[in-house]
MARZA-227993 format. One line per 4 residues: number of its first residue (from 1); their letters; for each residue z, y, x of C-alpha. Coordinates in pm, whole numbers. Each point is the difference from the previous one (the first is absolute). Example, Ala and Ser with C-alpha at 12.3 -4.5 7.8 and 13.67 -1.06 7.14 Angstrom:
1	AS	780,-450,1230 ~ -66,344,137
This chain:
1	XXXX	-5015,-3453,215 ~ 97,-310,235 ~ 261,202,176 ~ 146,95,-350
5	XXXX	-6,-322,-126 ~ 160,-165,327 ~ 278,249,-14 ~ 102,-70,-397
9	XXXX	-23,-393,88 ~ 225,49,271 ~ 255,232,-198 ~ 38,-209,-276
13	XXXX	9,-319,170 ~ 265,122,219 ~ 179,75,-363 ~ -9,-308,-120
17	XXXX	36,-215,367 ~ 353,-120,81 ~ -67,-183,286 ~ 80,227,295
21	XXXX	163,-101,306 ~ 325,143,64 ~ 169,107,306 ~ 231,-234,195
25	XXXX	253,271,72 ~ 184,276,-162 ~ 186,284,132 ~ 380,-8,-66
29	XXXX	11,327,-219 ~ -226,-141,-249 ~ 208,-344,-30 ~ 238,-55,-271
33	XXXX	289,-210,59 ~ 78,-198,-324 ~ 275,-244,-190 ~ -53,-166,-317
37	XXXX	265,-70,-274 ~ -83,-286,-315 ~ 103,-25,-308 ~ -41,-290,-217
41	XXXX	86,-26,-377 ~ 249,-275,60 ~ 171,-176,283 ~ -56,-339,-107
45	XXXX	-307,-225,-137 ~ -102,-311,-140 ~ -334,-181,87 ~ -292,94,-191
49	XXXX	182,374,-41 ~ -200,319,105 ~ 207,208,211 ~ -84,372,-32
53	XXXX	57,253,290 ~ -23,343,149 ~ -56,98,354 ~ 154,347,126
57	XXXX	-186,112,322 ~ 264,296,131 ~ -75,191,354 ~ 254,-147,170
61	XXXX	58,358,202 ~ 15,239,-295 ~ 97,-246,-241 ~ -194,99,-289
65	XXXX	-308,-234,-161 ~ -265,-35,248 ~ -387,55,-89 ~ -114,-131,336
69	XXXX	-62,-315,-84 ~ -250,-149,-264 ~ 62,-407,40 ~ 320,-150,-7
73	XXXX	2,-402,34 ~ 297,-178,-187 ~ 69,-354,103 ~ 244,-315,-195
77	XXXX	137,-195,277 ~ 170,-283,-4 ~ 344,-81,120 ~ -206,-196,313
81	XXXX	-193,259,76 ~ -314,-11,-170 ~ -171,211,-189 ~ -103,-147,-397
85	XXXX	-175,347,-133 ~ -148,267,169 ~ -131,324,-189 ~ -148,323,104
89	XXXX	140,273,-158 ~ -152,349,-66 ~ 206,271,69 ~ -31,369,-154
93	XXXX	258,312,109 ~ 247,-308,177 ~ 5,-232,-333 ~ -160,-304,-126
97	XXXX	84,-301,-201 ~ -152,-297,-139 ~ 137,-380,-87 ~ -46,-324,146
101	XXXX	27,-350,-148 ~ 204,-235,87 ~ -104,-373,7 ~ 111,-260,-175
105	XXXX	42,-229,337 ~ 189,244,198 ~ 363,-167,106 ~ 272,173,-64
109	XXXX	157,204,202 ~ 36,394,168 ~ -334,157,59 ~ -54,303,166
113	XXXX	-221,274,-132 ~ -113,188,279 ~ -206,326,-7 ~ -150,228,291
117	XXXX	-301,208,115 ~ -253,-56,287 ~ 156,305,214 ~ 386,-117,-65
121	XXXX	-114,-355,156 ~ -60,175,369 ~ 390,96,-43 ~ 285,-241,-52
125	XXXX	8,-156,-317 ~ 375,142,-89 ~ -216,237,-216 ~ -144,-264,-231
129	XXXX	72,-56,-322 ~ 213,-286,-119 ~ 112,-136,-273 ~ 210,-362,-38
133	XXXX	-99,-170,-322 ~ 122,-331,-161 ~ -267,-214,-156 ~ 91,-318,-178
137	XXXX	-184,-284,-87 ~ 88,-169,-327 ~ -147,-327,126 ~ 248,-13,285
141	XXXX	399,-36,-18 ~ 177,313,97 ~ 231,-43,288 ~ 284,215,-59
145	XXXX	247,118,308 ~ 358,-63,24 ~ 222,283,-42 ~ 100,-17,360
149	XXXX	-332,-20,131 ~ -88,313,131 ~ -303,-64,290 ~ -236,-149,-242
153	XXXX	55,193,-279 ~ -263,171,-110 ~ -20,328,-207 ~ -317,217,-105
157	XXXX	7,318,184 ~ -186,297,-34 ~ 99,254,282 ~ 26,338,-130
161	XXXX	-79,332,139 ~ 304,284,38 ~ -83,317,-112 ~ 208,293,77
165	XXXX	177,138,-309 ~ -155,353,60 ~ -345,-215,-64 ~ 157,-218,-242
169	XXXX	-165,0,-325 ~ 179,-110,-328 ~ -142,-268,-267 ~ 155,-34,-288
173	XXXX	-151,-303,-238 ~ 162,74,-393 ~ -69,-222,-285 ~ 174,33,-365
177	XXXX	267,-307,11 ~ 78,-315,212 ~ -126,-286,-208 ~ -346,-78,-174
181	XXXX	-137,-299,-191 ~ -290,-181,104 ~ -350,172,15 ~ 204,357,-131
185	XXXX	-196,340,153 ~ 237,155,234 ~ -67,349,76 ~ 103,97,362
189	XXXX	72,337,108 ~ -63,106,410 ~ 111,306,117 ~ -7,109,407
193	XXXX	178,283,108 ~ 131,191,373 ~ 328,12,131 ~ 62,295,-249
197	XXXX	-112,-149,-283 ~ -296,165,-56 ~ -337,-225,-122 ~ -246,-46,204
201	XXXX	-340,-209,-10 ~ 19,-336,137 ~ -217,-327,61 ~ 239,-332,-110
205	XXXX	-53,-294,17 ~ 115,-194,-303 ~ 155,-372,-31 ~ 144,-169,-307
209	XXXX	167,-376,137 ~ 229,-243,-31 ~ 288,107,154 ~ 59,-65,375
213	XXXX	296,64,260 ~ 89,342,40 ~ -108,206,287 ~ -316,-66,31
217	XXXX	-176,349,11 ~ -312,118,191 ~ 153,359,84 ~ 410,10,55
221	XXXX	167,382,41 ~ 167,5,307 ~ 62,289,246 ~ -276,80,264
225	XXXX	-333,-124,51 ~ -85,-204,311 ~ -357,207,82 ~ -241,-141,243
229	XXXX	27,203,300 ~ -116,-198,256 ~ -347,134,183 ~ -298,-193,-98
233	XXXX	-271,-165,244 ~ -257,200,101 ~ -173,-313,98 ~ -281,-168,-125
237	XXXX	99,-193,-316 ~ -44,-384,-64 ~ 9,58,-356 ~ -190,290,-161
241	XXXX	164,155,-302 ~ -231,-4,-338 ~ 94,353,-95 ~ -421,3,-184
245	XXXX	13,-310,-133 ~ -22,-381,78 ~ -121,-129,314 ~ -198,-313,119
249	XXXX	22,-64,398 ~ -117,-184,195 ~ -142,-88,413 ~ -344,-139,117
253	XXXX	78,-228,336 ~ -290,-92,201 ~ 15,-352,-37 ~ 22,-82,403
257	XXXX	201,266,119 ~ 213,40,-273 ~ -46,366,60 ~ -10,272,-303
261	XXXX	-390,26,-75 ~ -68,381,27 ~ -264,195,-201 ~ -45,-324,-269
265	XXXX	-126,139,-354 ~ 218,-192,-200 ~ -126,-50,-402 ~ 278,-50,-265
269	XXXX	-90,-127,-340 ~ 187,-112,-335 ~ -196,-214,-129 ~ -76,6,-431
273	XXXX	-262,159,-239 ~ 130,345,104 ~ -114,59,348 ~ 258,132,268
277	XXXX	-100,52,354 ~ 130,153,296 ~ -78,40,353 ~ 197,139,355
281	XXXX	-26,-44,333 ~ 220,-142,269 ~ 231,206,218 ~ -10,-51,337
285	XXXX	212,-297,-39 ~ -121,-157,-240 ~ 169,106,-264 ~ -91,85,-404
289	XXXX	136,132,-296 ~ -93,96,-336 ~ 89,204,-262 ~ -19,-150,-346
293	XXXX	-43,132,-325 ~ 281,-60,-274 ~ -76,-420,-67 ~ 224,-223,-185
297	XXXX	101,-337,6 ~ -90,-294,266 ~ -398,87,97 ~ -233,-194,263
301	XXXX	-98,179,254 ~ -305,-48,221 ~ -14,127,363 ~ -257,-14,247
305	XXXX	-151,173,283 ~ -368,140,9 ~ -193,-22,308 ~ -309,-69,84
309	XXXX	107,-285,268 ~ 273,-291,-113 ~ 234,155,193 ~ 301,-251,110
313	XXXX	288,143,-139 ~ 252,-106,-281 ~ 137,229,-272 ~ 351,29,-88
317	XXXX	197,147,-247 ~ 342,128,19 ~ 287,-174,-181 ~ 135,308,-203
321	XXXX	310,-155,-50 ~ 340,-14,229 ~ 94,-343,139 ~ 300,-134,-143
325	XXXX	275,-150,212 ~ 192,-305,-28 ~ 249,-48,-356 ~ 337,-133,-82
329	XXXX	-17,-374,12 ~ 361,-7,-139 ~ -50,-185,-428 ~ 42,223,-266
333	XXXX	303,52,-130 ~ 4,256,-268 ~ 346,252,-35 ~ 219,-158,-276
337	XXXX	-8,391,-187 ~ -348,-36,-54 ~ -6,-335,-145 ~ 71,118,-331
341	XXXX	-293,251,-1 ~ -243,-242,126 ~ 110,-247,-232 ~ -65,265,-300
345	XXXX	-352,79,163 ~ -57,-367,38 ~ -11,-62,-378 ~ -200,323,-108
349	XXXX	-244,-118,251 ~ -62,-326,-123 ~ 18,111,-360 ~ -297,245,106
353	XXXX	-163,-259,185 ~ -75,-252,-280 ~ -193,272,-179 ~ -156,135,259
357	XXXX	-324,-189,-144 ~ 14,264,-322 ~ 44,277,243 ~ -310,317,23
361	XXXX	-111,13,329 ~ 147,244,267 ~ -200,309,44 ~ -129,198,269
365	XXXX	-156,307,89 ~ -206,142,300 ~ -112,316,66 ~ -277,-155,196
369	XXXX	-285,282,23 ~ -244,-236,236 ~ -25,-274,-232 ~ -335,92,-175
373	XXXX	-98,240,257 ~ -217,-108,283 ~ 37,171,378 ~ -381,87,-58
377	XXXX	31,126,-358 ~ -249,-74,-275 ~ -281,-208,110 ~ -378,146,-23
381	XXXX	-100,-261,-204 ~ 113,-330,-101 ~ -210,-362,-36 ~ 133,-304,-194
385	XXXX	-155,-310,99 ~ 6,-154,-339 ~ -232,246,-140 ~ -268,-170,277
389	XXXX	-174,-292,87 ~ 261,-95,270 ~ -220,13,366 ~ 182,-120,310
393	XXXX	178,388,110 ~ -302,89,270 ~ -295,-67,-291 ~ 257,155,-261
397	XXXX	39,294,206 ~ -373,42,81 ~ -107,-55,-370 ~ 258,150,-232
401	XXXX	183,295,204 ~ -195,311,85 ~ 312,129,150 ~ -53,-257,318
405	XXXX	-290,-91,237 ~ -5,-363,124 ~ -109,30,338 ~ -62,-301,281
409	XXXX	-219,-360,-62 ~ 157,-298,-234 ~ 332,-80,190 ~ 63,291,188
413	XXXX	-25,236,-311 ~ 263,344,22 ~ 21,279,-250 ~ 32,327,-21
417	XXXX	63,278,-217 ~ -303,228,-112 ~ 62,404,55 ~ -269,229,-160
421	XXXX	29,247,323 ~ 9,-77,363 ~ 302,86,135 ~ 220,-128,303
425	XXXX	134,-299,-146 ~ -329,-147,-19 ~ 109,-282,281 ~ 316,-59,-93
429	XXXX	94,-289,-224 ~ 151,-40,-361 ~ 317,-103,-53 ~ -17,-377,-137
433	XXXX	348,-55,-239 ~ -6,-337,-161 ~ 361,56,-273 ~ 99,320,219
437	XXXX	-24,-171,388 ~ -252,100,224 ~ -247,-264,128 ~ -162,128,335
441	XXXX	-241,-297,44 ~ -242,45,-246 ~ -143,-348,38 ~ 342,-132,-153
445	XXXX	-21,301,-300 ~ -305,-119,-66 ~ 23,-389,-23 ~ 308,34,-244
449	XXXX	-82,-219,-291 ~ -123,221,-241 ~ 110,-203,-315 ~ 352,100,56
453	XXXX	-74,451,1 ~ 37,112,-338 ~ -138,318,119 ~ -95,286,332
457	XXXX	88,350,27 ~ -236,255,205 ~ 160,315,147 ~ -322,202,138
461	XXXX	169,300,168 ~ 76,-61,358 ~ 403,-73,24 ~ 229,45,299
465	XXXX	262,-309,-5 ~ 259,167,315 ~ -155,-45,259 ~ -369,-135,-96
469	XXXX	-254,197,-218 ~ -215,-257,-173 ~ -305,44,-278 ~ 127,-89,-314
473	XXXX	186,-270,-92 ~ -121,-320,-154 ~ 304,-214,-147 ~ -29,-364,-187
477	XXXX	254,-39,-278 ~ 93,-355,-35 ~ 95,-181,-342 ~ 346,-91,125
481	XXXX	46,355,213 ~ 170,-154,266 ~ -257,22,287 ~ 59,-376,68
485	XXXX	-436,-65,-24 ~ -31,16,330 ~ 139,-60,367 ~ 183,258,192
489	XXXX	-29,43,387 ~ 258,-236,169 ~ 163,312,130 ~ 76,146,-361
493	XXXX	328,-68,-179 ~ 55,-57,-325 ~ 375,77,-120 ~ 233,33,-287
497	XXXX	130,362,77 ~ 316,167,-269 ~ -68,322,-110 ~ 231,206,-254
501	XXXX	220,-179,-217 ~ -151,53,-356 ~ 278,215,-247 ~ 137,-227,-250
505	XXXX	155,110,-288 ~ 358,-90,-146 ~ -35,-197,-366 ~ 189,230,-237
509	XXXX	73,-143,-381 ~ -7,209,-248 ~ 201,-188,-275 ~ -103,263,-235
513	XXXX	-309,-75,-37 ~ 68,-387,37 ~ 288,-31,-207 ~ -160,-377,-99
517	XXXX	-84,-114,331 ~ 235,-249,63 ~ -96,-121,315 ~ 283,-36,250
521	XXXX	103,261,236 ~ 264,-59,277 ~ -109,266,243 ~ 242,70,319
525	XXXX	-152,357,15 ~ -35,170,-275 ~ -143,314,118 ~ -152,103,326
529	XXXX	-168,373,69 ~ -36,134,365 ~ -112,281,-67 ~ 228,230,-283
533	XXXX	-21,318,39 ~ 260,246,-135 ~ -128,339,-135 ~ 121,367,144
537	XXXX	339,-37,-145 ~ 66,-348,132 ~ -75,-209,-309 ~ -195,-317,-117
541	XXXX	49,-234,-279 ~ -96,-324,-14 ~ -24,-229,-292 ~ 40,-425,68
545	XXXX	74,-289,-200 ~ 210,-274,109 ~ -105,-367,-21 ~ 148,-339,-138
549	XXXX	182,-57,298 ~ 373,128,-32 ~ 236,88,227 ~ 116,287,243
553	XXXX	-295,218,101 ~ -6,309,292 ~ -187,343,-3 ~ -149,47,365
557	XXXX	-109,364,62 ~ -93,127,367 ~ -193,313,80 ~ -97,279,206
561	XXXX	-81,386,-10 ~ -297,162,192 ~ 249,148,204 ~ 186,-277,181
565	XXXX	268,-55,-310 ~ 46,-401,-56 ~ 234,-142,-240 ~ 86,-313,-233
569	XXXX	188,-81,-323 ~ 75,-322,-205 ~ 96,-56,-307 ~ 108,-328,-161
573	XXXX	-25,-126,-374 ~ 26,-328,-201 ~ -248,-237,-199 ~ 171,-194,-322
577	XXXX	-160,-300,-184 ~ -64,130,-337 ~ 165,-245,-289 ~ -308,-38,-243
């Protein structure tokens, strides 16, 4: 019965535990070489804007979408060289997408969104995806450029990708006339098709803008494609590719020596009110990585070692993000053809802006499956402290839980999880959690001022955290859930660490079923979809309305077959100011 019941624990809590170490070095035949393209639903922003986006992760050999990779990180950097937002971006079959805000304070001036995987950074960064944007600031005067200035000059950019016209796929974007009024339902009409004209089944990627410049296009039919043929390392890589999932990396240095700390158990915890724990060992020099389950948004992350000596090292964690090199220290001077389209974005922004106030809040949406689930699973049983006379944690133990024996005289107390059978874990120790981190100095677990636990969870079984085996698990739940009631050992960190940029959807009006709200509505995008797909025959229709703001407007339509076919199409139409 023991050997039964140690073999379940141990196949599902390798199920459920991400925190593996991975190798240091893969062989070249299992590498994928990769390049990313962007697209963003307009060239050109104002402060405060959102600027929407979609990454294309092609292998850069075969030139079709890659499904290596799992994490791409997307970077804003400034003209100078630094870098004012950095995402993480989940990638499925080669695409992802997302938006990112852009502050209010930002100067203006080109930015550079820049996109890339962990394995493309061990290559030359030629392979990166780039994208030159304009952002203006309406609190700052726009310097415009002479007509015969041509070094400073500077024009958004968004490099495009040629695609052989054998593997050329056509987009054709069809609505009914060229002109609508002002919040009228345009119905829009996307058909893909082969060189012969035949439909075929397509993912788009859909923009409705102000217009910009022509030329700007994320996939440009030329003749040839320039394949990656060059062999790749067989060396050990400095970067390992997150073809499962996203990393977190780090090194234990002993202290002194400054030497990689071999054979260190090294404990990773988020902490919160839904306990996630992981644990690894060092390679031999020194070296840890984890695995982590789909997360979302900016978390804190707890790391520590456990040993049963204060061993003199120092953890650190690996900046996942390139290192940017030095800008353009040139002024802006924006090109005198786009002055006229900022201008027009200019005043649609600040129309927005002074009703931003009446405005329903963005949206989001995670498909975050650890967020109520704990790595242990459902707790034995469950004690809330304000259903008892509130003892200091050792009497409160000893009293109220039948779960735990209180073992040791007054000071020196230590608990322990009661089994109904005698087994092998018998001398082995819980594991203390206090908000989902591990306390392995029980005198500290237990002198945590009891006043702030709302409640303590009991796991009874035995449970194998890689590479300990402990009996049961014994966790404190705080009232704030942020396992800031007690102290941490001086060689624990405590970091902010970015995990998957949360979805968020595009705000879509429907003036038919708000034909009295009268609330302003000067958007610069009116409609932004990264994901259309067209049926067997090569169709989709869309349905939009336009907005208050008037003007020229531009269809934006850029896709991709499973087969390697990549195409685009635009189409342009007007917004008139309807005489009431």
């Amino acid at each position: 019965m023991i050997l039964q019941r140690l073999l379940l624990l141990l196949v599902l809590t390798a199920s459920i535990q991400p925190g593996m170490l991975k190798a240091q070095s893969m062989p070249s035949e299992k590498f994928v070489a990769e390049s990313i393209r962007l697209q963003t639903d307009r060239p050109m922003y104002i402060t405060g804007e959102v600027a929407w986006f979609k990454l294309f992760a092609f292998d850069a050999k075969r030139q079709l979408l890659s499904d290596y990779s799992r994490v791409a990180y997307l970077e804003l950097i400034s003209r100078e060289g630094n870098p004012v937002s950095r995402v993480k971006v989940e990638l499925e079959a080669g695409c992802g997408a997302g938006a990112i805000e852009l502050p209010d304070a930002l100067p203006s001036g080109d930015y550079t969104l820049r996109a890339y995987t962990q394995g493309m950074r061990n290559f030359s960064d030629a392979d990166f995806g780039r994208n030159k944007l304009i952002i203006i600031n309406p609190q700052q005067p726009l310097v415009q450029a002479k007509e015969t200035e041509t070094a400073t000059v500077v024009r958004p950019e968004a490099p495009g990708m040629e695609v052989s016209a054998g593997n050329w796929l056509q987009v054709n974007s069809t609505i009914a006339k060229n002109s609508y009024g002002q919040r009228e339902l345009v119905t829009l009409e996307i058909t893909t098709t082969d060189g012969q004209g035949k439909g075929v089944p397509a993912e788009v990627s859909l923009s409705i803008a102000r217009k910009s410049m022509p030329g700007i296009s994320l996939f440009n039919q030329g003749t040839s494609v320039a394949a990656n043929t060059a062999p790749l390392r067989s060396v050990d890589l400095i970067y390992q590719p997150e073809n499962m999932g996203m990393d977190l990396e780090g090194k234990v240095v002993n202290e002194s020596t400054r030497e990689g700390a071999a054979g260190v158990e090294v404990i990773l915890a988020f902490p919160g009110k839904t306990s996630l724990v992981y644990g690894t060992l060092t390679d031999a020099n020194g070296r840890f990585s984890f695995l982590l389950p789909k997360l979302f948004g900016l978390r804190q992350v707890v790391v520590q070692i456990h040993s049963e000596e204060m061993l003199p090292v120092v953890i650190e964690l690996d900046d996942p993000f390139q290192a940017n090199e030095p800008g353009n220290t040139e002024p802006f001077r924006l090109d005198p053809e786009w002055v006229p389209i900022a201008n027009e974005l200019l005043v649609n922004a600040q129309l927005k802006e002074a009703y931003r106030n009446f405005e329903a809040p963005p949206v989001f949406t995670t498909k975050d499956d650890f967020e109520n689930l704990p790595f242990f699973g459902q707790p034995d049983v469950q004690y809330k402290l304000d259903d008892y006379t509130r003892f200091p944690l050792p009497e409160f133990f000893f009293e109220v839980v039948n779960e735990v024996w209180v073992k040791g005289k007054y000071g020196q107390e230590r608990v322990e999880v009661t089994h109904t059978e005698q087994d092998l874990f018998d001398e082995l120790p819980p594991l203390l959690l206090v908000d989902g981190v591990p306390v392995f100095d029980q005198s500290v677990f237990l002198k945590i001022n009891n006043k702030l636990i709302a409640s303590t969870e009991i796991v009874i079984d035995p449970f194998w955290l890689n590479p300990s085996y402990y009996k049961g698990i014994i966790q404190l739940t705080s009232f704030e859930g942020d396992a800031r009631c007690f102290k941490l050992p001086e060689n624990a960190i405590r970091r902010s660490f970015l995990t998957f940029l949360p979805q968020r959807e595009f705000s879509r009006t429907d003036y038919s079923a708000a034909s009295d709200d009268r609330l302003p509505d000067f958007l610069n995008t009116l409609y932004w979809d990264p994901s259309v797909k067209t049926d067997d025959e090569g169709k989709a229709v869309i349905q939009f309305y336009t907005s208050d703001a008037t003007g020229d407007f531009e269809i934006r339509v850029e896709g991709f077959t499973q087969d390697g076919k990549m195409g685009a199409g635009s189409t342009q139409f007007e917004v008139v100011r309807e005489d009431n």
